[in-house]
C-alpha positions in Angstrom: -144.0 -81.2 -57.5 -144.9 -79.9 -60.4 -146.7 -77.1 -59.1 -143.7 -76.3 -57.4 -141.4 -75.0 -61.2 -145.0 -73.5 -62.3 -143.4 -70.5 -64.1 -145.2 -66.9 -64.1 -145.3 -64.4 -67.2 -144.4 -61.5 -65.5 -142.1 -59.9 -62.6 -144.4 -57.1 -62.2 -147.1 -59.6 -60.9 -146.1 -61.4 -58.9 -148.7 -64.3 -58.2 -146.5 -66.4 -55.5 -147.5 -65.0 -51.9 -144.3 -67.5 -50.8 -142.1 -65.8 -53.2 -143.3 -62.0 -52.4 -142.8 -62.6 -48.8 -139.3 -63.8 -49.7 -138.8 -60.8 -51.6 -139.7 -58.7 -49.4 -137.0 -60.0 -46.4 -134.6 -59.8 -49.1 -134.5 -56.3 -49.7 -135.2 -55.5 -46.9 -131.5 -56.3 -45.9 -129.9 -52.9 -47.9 -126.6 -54.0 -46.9 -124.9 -57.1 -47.6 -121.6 -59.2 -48.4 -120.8 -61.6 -50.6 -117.2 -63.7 -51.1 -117.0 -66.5 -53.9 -115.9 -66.6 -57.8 -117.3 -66.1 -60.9 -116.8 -68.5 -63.7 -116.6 -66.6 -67.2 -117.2 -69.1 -70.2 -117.5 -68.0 -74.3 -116.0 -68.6 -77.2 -114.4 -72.0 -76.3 -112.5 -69.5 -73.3 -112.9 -70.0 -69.7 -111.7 -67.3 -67.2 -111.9 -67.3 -63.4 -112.4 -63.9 -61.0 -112.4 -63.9 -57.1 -115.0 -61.6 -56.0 -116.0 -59.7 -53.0 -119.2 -58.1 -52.8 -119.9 -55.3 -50.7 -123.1 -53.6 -50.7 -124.2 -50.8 -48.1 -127.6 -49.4 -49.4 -126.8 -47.3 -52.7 -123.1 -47.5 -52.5 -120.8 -50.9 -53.3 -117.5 -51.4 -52.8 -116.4 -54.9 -55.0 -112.7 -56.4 -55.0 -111.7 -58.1 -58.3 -108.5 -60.3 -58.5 -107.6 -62.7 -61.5 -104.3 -63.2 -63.3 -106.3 -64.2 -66.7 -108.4 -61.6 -67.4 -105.2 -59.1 -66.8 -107.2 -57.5 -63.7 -104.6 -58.0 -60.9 -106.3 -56.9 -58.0 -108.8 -54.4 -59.0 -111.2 -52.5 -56.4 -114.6 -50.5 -57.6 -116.1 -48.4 -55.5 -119.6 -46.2 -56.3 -123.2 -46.0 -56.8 -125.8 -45.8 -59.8 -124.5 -42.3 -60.7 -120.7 -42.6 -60.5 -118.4 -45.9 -60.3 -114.1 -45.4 -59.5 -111.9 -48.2 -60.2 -108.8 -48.6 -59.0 -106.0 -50.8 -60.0 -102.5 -51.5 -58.7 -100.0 -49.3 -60.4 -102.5 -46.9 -61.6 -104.4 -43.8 -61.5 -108.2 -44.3 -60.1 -110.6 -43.8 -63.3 -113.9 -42.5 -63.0 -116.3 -44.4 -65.0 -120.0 -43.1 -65.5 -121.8 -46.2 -64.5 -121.1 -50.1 -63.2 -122.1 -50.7 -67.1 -119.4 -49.2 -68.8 -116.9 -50.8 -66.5 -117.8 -54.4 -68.0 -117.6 -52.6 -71.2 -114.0 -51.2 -70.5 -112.8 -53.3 -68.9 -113.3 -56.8 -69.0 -113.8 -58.8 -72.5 -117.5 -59.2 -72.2 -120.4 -57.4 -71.9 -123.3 -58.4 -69.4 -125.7 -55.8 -67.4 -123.9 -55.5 -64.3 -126.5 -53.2 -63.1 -129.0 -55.9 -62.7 -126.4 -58.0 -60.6 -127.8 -56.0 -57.7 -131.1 -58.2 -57.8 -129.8 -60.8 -59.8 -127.2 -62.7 -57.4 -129.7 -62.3 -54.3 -132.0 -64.6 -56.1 -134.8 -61.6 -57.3 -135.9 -60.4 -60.8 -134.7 -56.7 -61.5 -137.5 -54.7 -60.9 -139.5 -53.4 -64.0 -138.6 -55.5 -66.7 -140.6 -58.5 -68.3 -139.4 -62.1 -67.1 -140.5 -65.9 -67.0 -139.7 -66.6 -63.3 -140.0 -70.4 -62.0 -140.1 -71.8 -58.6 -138.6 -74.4 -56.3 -140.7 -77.0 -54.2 -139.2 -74.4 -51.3 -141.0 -71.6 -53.6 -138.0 -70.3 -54.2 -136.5 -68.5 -57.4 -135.0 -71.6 -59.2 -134.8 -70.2 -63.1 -135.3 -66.7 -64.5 -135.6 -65.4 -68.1 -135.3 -61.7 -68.2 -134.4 -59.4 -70.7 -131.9 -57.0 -69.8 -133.0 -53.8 -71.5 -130.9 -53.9 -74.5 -132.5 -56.6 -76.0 -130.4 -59.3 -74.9 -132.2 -62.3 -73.1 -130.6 -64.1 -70.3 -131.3 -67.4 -68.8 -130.7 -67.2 -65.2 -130.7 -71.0 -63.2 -130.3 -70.9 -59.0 -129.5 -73.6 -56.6 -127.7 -73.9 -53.6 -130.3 -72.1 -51.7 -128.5 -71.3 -47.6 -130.3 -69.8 -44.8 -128.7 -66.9 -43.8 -129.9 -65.3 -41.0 -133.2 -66.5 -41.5 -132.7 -65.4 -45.5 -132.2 -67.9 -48.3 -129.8 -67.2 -50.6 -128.4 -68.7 -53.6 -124.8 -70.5 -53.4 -124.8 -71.0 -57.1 -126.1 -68.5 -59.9 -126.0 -69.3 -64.0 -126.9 -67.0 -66.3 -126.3 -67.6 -70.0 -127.2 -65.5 -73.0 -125.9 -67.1 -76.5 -122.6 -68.2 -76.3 -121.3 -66.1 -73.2 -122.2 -68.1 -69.8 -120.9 -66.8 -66.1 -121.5 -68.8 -62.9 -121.4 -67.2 -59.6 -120.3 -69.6 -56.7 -121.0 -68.0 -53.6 -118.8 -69.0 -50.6 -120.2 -66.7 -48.0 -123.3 -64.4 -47.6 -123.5 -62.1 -44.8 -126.2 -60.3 -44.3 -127.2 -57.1 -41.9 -130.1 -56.8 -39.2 -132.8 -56.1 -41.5 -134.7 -52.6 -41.6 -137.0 -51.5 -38.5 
């Protein structure tokens, strides 16, 4: 058992054969949907947002509602270079990145960017991290920095088969006093590359 949460030093080498294998199903499905919530907790505040997740290779297309966090409905739409958001009652605004739209946005900051890898269970590509594993020799916690110096805890659970794929139903990440939790309701996934 305890080989099983044996935790590696680095992303980049990968030493689980389980876990690459994994890996590579996982992206090998480029387009995908999510449905849940995401729990935002700091500073003695706690803020719900409904969230649907659509991701077709490159491009994503992700519906935002909450009444708390003064979002409304809110709709973002784009790819690494370029990311619209769009809000009832307003004029679309063109935002350089998924980054800056946490930044603008919401009231906290947290690299959205590596959300792509992140929710699917998966280190981001390229950047130092602790990764340990479940009994199942999957992903079950994750320290990773995020590029601007900021560490973040990562725990997973809730692991479902979906088509064949496991995926997280539940993802923490906490770094200092700002924690979000992703509760995943549905995962769909598409037939995977040829």
């Amino acid at each position: 058992m305890l080989a099983g949460c044996a935790t590696r030093p680095e992303v980049g080498s990968i030493a689980n054969p389980d876990f690459a294998s994994h890996s590579a199903a996982v992206l090998a499905r480029t387009d995908w949907q999510l449905s849940g919530r995401l729990n935002v907790r700091q500073q003695n505040q706690s803020d719900t947002v409904n969230i649907n997740w659509q991701q077709q290779a490159e491009r994503f297309d992700i519906t935002l509602s909450s009444t708390i966090l003064g979002l409304g409905t809110t709709r973002v739409t784009g790819s690494d270079s370029s990311v619209v958001v769009e809000k009832a009652g307003e004029a679309p605004v063109t935002l350089p990145s998924l980054q800056a739209l946490t930044r603008d946005y919401l009231s906290f900051d947290f690299p959205a960017t590596h959300l792509l890898y992140w929710v699917r269970g998966l280190p981001v590509p390229g950047l130092r991290g602790t990764l340990g594993f479940d009994t199942d020799n999957l992903l079950s916690t994750l320290t990773q920095d995020d590029g601007a110096g900021r560490r973040w805890q990562l725990t997973y659970d809730r692991y479902a088969a979906v088509d064949s794929v496991p995926l997280p139903g539940r993802i923490r990440l906490v770094a200092g006093e700002l924690q979000l939790t992703f509760l995943v309701r549905e995962w769909q996934l598409s037939p995977s590359a040829p």
